[in-house]
VOGU-3710 file (C-alpha; in Angstrom, 3 decimals, decimal comma):
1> xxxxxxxxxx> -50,968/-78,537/19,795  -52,726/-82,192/20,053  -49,406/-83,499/22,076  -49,979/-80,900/24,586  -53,810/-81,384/24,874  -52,714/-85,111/25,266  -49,781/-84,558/27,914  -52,612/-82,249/30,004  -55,216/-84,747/30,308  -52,406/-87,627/31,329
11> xxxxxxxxxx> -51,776/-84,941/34,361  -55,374/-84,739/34,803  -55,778/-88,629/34,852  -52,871/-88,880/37,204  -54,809/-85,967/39,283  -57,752/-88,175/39,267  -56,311/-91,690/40,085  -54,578/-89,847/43,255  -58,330/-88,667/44,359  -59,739/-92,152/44,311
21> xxxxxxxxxx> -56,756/-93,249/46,335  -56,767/-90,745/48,903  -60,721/-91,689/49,080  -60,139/-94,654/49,164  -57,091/-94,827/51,563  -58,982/-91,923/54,321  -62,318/-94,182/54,218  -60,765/-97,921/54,512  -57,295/-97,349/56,453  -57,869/-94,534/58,780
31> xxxxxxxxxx> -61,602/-94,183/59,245  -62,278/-97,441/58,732  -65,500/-96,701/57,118  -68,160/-99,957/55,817  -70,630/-97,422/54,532  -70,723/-98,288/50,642  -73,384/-95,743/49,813  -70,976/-92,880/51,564  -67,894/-94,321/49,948  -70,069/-94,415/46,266
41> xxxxxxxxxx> -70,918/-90,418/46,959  -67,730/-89,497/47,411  -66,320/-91,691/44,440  -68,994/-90,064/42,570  -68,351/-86,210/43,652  -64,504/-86,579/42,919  -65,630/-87,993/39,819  -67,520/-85,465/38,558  -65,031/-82,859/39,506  -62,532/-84,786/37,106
51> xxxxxxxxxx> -65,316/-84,579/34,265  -65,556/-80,719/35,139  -62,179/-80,123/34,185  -60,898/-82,537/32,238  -61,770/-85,113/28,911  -64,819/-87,480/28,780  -61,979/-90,724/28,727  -60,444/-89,416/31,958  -63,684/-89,141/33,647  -64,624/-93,014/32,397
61> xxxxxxxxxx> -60,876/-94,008/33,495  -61,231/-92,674/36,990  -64,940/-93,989/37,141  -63,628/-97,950/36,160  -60,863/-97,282/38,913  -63,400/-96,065/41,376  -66,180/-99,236/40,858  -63,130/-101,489/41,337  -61,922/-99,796/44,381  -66,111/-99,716/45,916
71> xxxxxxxxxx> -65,974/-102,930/45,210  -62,891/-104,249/46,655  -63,013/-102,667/49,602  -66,015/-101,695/50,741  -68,638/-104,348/49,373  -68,769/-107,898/50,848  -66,944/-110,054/51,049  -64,320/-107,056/51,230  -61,117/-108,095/50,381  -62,106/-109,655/47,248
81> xxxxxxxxxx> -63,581/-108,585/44,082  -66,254/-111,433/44,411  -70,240/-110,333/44,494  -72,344/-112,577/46,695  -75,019/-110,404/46,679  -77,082/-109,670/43,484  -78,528/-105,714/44,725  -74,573/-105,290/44,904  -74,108/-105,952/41,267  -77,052/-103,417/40,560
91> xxxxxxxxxx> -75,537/-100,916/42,439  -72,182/-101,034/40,759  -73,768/-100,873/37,799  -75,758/-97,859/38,872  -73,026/-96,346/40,212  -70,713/-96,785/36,245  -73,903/-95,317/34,878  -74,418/-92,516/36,809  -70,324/-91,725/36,603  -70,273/-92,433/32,540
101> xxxxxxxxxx> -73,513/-90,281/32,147  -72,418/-87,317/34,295  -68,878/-87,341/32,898  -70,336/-87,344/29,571  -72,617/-83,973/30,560  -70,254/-82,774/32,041  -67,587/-82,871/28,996  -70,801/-81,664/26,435  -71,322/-78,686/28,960  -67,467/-78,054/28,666
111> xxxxxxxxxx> -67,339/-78,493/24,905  -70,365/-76,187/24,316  -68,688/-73,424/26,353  -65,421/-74,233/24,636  -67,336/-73,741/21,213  -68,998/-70,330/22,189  -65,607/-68,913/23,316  -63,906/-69,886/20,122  -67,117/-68,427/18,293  -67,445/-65,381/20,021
121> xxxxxxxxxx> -62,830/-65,214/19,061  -63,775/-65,553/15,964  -66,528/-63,072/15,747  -64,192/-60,658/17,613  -61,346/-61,355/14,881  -63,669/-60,724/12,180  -64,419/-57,551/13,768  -60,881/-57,010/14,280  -60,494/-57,978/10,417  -63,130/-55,393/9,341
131> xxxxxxxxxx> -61,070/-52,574/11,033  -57,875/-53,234/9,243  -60,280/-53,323/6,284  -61,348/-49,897/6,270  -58,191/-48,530/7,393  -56,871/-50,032/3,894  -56,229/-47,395/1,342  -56,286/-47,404/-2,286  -52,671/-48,720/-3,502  -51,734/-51,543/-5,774
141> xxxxxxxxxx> -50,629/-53,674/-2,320  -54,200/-53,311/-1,047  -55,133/-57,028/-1,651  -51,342/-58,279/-0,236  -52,341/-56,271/2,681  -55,786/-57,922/2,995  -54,020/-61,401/3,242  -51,881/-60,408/5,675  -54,257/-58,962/7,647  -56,333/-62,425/7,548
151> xxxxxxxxxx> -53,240/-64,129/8,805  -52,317/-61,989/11,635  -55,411/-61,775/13,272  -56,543/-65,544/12,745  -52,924/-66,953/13,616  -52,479/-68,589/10,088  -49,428/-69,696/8,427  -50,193/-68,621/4,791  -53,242/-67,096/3,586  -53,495/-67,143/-0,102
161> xxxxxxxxxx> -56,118/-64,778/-2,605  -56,218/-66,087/-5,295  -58,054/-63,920/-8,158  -58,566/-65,448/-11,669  -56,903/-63,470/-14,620  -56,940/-63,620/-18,277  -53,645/-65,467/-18,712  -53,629/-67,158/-15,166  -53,831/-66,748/-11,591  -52,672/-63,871/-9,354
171> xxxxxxxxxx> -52,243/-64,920/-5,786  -51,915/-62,693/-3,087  -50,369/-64,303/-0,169  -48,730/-63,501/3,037  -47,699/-65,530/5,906  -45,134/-66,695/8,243  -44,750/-69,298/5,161  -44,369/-69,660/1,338  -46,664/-72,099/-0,431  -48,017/-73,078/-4,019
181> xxxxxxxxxx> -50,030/-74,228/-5,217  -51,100/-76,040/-8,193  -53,019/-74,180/-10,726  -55,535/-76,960/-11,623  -56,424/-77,607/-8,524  -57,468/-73,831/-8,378  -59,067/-74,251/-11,541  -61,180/-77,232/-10,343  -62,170/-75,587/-6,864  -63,606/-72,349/-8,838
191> xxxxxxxxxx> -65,254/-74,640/-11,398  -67,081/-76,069/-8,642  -67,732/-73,283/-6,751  -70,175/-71,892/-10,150  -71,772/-74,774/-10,122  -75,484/-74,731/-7,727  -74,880/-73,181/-4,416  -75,956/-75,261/-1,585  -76,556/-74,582/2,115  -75,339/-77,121/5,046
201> xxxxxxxxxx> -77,109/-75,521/7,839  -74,976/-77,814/10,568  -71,908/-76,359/9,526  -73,410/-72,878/8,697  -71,771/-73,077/4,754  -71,820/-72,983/1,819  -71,337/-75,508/-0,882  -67,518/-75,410/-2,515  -65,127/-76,034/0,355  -62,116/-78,167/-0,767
211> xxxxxxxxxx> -58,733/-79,477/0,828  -55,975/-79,521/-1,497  -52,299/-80,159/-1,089  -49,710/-77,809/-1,939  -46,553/-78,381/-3,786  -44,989/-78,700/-0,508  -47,575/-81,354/1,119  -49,044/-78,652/2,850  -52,963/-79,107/3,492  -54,395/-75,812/2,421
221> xxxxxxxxxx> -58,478/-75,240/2,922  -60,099/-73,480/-0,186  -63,427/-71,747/0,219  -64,698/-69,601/-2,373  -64,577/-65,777/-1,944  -68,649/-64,512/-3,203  -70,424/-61,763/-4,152  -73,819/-62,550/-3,675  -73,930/-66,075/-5,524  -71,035/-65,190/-7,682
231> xxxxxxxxxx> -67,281/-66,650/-7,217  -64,953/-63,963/-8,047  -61,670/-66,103/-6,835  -60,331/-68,429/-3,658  -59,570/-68,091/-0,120  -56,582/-70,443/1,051  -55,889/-70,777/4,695  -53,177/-73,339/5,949  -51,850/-73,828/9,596  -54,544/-74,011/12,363
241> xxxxxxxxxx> -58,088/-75,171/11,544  -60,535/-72,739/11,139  -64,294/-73,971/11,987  -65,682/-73,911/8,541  -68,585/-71,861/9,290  -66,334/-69,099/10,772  -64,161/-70,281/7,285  -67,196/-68,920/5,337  -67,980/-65,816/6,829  -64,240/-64,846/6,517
251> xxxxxxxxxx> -64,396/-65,049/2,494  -67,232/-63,098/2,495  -65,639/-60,368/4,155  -62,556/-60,775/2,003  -64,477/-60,706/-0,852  -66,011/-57,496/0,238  -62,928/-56,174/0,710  -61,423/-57,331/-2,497  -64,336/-55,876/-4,188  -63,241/-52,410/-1,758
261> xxxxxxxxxx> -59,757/-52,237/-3,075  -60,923/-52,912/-7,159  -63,713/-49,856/-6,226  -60,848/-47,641/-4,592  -58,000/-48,601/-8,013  -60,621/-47,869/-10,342  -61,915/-44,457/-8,293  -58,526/-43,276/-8,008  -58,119/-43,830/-12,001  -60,919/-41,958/-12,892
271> xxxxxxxxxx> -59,914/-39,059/-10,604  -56,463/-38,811/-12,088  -58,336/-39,111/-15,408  -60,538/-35,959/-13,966  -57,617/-34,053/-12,562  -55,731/-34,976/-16,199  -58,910/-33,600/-17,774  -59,044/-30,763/-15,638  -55,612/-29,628/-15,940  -55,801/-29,805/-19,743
281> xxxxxxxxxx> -59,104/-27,260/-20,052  -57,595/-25,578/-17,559  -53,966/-25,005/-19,793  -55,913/-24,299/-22,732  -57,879/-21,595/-21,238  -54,511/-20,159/-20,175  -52,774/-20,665/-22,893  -55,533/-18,898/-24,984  -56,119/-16,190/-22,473  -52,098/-15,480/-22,107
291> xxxxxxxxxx> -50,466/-16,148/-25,474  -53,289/-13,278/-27,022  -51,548/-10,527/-25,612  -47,689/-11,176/-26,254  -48,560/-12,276/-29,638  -50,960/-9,287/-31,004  -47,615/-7,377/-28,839  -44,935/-8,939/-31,297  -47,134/-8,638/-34,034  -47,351/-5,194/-33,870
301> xxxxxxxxxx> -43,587/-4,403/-32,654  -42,894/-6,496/-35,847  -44,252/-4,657/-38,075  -43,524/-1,325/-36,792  -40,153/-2,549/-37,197  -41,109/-3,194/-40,883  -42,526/0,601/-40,971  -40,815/2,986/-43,505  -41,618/5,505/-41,027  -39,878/4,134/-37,760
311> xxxxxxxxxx> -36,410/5,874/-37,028  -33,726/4,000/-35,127  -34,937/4,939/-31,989  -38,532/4,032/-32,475  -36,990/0,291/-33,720  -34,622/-0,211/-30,819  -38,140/0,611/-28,860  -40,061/-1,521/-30,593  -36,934/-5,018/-30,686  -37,269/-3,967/-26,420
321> xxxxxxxxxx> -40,813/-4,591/-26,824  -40,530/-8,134/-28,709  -37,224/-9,674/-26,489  -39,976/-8,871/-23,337  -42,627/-10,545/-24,618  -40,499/-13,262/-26,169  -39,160/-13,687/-22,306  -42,822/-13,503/-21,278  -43,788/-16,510/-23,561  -40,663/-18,502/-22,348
331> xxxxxxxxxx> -42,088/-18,013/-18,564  -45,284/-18,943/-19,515  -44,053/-21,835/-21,609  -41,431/-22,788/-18,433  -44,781/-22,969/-16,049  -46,252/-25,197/-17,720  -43,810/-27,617/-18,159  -43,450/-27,241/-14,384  -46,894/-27,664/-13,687  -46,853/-30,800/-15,559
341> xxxxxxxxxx> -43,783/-32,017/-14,183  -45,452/-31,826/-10,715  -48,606/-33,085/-11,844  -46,985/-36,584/-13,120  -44,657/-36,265/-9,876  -41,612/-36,212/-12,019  -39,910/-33,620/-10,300  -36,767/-35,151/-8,717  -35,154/-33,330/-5,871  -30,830/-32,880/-5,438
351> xxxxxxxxxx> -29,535/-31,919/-2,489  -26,666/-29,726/-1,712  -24,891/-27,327/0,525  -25,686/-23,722/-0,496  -25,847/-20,290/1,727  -29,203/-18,776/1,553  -27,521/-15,982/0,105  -26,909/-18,204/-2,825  -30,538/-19,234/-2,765  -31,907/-15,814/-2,811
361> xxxxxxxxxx> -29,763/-14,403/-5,495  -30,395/-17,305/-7,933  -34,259/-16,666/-7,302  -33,938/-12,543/-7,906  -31,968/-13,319/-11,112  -34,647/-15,442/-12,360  -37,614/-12,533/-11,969  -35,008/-9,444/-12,457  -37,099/-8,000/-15,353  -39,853/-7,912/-12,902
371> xxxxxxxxxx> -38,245/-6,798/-10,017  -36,388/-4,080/-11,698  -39,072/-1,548/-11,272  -38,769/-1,961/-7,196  -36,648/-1,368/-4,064  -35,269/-4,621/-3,237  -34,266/-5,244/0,542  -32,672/-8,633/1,233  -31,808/-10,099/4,584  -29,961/-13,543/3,961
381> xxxxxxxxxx> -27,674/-15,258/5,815  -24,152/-15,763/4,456  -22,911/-17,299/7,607  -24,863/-20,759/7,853  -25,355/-23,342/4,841  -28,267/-25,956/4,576  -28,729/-28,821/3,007  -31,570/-28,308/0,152  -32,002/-28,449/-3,353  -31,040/-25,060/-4,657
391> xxxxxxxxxx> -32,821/-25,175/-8,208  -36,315/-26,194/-6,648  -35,890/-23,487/-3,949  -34,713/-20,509/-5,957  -37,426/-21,725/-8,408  -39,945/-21,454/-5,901  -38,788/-18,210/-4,490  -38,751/-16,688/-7,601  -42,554/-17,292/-8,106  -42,977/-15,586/-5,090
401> xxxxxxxxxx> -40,874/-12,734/-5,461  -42,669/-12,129/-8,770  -45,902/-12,494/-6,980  -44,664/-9,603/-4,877  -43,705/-7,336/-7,667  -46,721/-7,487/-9,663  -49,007/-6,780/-7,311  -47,172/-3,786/-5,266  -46,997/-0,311/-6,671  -43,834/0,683/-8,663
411> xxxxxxxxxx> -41,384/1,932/-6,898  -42,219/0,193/-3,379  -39,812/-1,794/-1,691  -39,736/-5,844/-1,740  -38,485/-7,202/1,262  -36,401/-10,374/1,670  -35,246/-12,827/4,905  -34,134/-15,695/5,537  -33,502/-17,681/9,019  -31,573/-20,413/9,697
421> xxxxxxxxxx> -32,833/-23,181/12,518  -31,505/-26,481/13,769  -33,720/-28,123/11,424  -35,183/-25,741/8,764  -34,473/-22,917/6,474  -37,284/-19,924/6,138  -37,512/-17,882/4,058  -39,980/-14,657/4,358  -40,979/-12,311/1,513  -43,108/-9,309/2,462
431> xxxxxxxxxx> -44,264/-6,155/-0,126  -46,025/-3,098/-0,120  -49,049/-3,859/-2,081  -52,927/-3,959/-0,457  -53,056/-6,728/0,803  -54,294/-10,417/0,102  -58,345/-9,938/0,118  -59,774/-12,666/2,631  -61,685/-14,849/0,066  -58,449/-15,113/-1,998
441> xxxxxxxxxx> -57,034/-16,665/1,272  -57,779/-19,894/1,359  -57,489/-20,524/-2,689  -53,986/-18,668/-3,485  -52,301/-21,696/-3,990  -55,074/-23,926/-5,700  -53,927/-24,187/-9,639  -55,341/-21,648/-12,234  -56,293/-19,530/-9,331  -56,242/-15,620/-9,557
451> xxxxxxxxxx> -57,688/-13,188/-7,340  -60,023/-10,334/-8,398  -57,114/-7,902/-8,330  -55,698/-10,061/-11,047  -58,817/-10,872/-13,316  -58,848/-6,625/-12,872  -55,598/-5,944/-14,259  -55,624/-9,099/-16,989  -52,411/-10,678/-16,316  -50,993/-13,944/-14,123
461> xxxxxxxxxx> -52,030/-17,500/-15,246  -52,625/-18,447/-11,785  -49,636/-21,116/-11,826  -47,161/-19,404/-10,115  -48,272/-19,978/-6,426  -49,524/-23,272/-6,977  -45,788/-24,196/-8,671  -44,225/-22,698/-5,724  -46,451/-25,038/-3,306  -45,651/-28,370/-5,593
471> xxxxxxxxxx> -41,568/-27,681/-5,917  -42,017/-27,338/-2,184  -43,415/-30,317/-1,513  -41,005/-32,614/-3,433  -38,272/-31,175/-0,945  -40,690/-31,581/2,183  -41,401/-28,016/2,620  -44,372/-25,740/2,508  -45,354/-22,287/1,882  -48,023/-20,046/3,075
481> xxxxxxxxxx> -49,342/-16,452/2,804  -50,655/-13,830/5,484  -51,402/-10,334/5,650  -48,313/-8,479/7,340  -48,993/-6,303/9,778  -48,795/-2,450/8,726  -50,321/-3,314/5,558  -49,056/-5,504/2,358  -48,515/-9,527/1,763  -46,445/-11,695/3,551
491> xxxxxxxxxx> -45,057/-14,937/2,013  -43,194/-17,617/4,318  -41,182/-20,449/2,675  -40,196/-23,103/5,151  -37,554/-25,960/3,568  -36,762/-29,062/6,448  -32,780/-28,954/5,692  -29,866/-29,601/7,851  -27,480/-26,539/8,678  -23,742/-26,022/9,332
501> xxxxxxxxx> -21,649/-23,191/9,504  -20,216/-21,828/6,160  -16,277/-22,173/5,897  -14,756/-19,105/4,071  -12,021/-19,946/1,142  -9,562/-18,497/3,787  -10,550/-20,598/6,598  -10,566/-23,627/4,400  -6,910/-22,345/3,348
//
């Protein structure tokens, strides 16, 4: 960058050395001019139009050039560079001043304006900074992200956080470059940094500024990165030089924002600690409000088995009544390993090609003891496969279906469809019961939800929807409910999946 700057002021020299000339040449060759004060004006103007635009030594330069041209050809004894008369001598020396002191206003306006502009770019990248601050979510990368953030918008090479540890250093860098550095020299910046915090009000800093070297001979700038008067780590900037008030004010936003991201790690830790919490009373309750029933039921069926009394038919009654409450137990016990499984996002997903035929049967299979009391109508294509994993979506489907059963009379029908698109398979599960009440609405899905039709007839743990909505969304999918039209529930199960047509064992023979 300082080779270019250098190669545009030797154009702007050249620029100004051709402007004397042509003066110089249009007053003494063609107009023939012995006027020195009009000659010294017009020196001066071009002059000062070189200072306007270019550096203070190429306004001096072109001011030497211009006294030396005045003088040799329009001062007497023209010709010559000789000065015969003394108010001559003052003039030319007037006339340097005058050049010298203009071009050097002229380059302090020109640097002043230069400063404000990079000022007011740097205020409008530390705006620009604060953006992609708040934009940055809670995630383990969050301080990574903050660096490279820093070096985008400030055009740095390598930007380096550097956070002190128990056993170390932890640097965060990013960067168009890889650097390191050494950890005493990290060591002794922080030390220094604790120390008494002093203000420089010409540079607008703070005390603990340092330039190191990195391992690769690198120049890095360390600031501190503050909370109020407290260090909590470095900033390291390498590449183009930042003005070290602007330096300043850029750790303190970093800091701010390191001190965002260690507030956001630690909130989302003590929400999973909540939910964890949450989940547990919430099991427990279950589990103490659903295992009562099937237990006192076995307990009894047991010993009526046990009964002196009991006949054969009143113990094959009774073993019917402990294998469905034993099944009952192994649901409940099955939904809560699910729950938990989707809680600690362990739920893996395996996709293959399966009819929804397949799909639908699987998921009636798994709830037959609950279905087996109802008409069962089932639309499902045989024609199309899709791409999906079958055991999440039968397992989902099944909750559903045995949502349907339980709370439509006995004996109504349970209706089953399924539609193949380009891009999606739907599935749509519709029964005969009253309806979903419009406060249970928006909550059907939330976990350990039930509605007031189930607290009224004491049964459902309030998993099943909620599992449905959580083995959905490890595939992509979603599920939602609606009140059909001419009365009952309708339940629509929408899986993204590729389709293709099915290819019978004959065809494929």
């Amino acid at each position: 960058m300082k080779h270019g700057s250098i190669t545009h002021d030797l154009k702007r020299l050249a620029l100004a050395l051709m402007a004397v000339s042509m003066v110089t040449v249009l007053y003494g060759r063609w107009l023939h001019l012995t006027n020195s004060t009009i000659a010294a004006l017009t020196y001066l103007f071009a002059i000062l139009v070189t200072a306007a635009v270019s550096a203070l030594w190429v306004a001096i330069a072109a001011s030497v050039l211009a006294l030396l041209c005045l003088n040799y050809f329009f001062m007497p004894p023209v010709g010559t560079f000789t000065i015969v008369d003394p108010q001559n001598w003052v003039a030319l020396l007037v006339f340097l001043a005058v050049s010298v002191v203009a071009s050097n206003l002229s380059a302090s306006v020109r640097a002043r304006a230069r400063e404000a502009l990079g000022r007011r770019d740097e205020l409008s990248r530390l705006f620009d900074l604060s953006r992609d601050i708040l934009l940055i979510t809670e995630s383990a990368s969050a301080v990574t992200q903050l660096a490279g953030a820093i070096a985008r918008r400030f055009g740095l090479e390598w930007v380096g956080i550097c956070l002190p540890t128990a056993d170390g250093w932890h640097i965060h860098d990013a960067g168009t470059r890889t650097l390191t550095l050494a950890t005493s020299d990290l060591g002794a910046a922080l030390h220094d940094a604790r120390g008494v915090i002093e203000f420089d009000a010409r540079d607008r800093t703070y005390g603990g500024h340092r330039q190191i070297q990195s391992v690769e001979h690198v120049s890095v700038a360390l600031v501190p990165l503050r909370l109020g008067g407290r260090a909590i780590g470095l900033l390291g900037t390498a590449g183009r030089t930042i003005e070290p008030g602007t330096l300043d004010a850029l750790a303190g936003v970093a800091a701010i924002a390191v001190e965002r991201a260690q507030f956001l790690e630690e909130r989302q830790a003590a929400a999973l600690a909540q939910r964890s919490n949450e989940l547990k009373s919430a099991l427990l309750a279950s589990l103490g409000h659903d295992l009562r029933t099937p237990l006192t039921a076995i307990r009894v069926a047991a010993s009526n088995l046990l009964a002196r009394w009991s006949n054969d038919e009143e113990r094959q009654q009774q073993g019917e009544i402990v294998l469905m409450e034993v099944e009952r137990l192994s649901g409940l016990f099955q939904d809560i390993l699910d729950m938990a499984r989707i809680e600690t996002n362990s739920v893996a997903t395996e996709r293959e090609w399966v009819t929804p035929a397949e799909i639908v049967e699987a998921a009636v299979a798994q709830v037959q003891h609950t279905l087996h009391t109802h008409r069962l109508s089932i639309e499902a294509e045989g024609d199309w496969t899709v791409q999906v994993d079958p055991r999440l979506t039968s397992a989902a489907l099944a909750h559903v279906l045995e949502n349907a059963a339980r709370y439509s009379p006995e004996g109504s029908t349970v209706s089953v469809a399924s539609t193949v698109s380009a891009d999606a398979l739907r599935i749509v599960v519709r029964d005969e019961g009253s309806g979903i009440a419009a406060l249970d609405l928006a909550h059907l899905f939330d976990r350990f939800y039930r509605g007031a039709e189930a607290r009224q007839r004491s049964f459902g743990t309030g998993m099943g929807l909620a599992i449905t909505r959580g083995l959905l969304a490890v595939e992509g999918g979603r599920v939602w409910a609606e009140n059909a039209q001419g009365g009952g529930a309708q339940f629509s199960i929408e899986v993204p999946a590729a389709s293709r047509p099915a290819v019978s064992t004959m065809d494929s023979l």
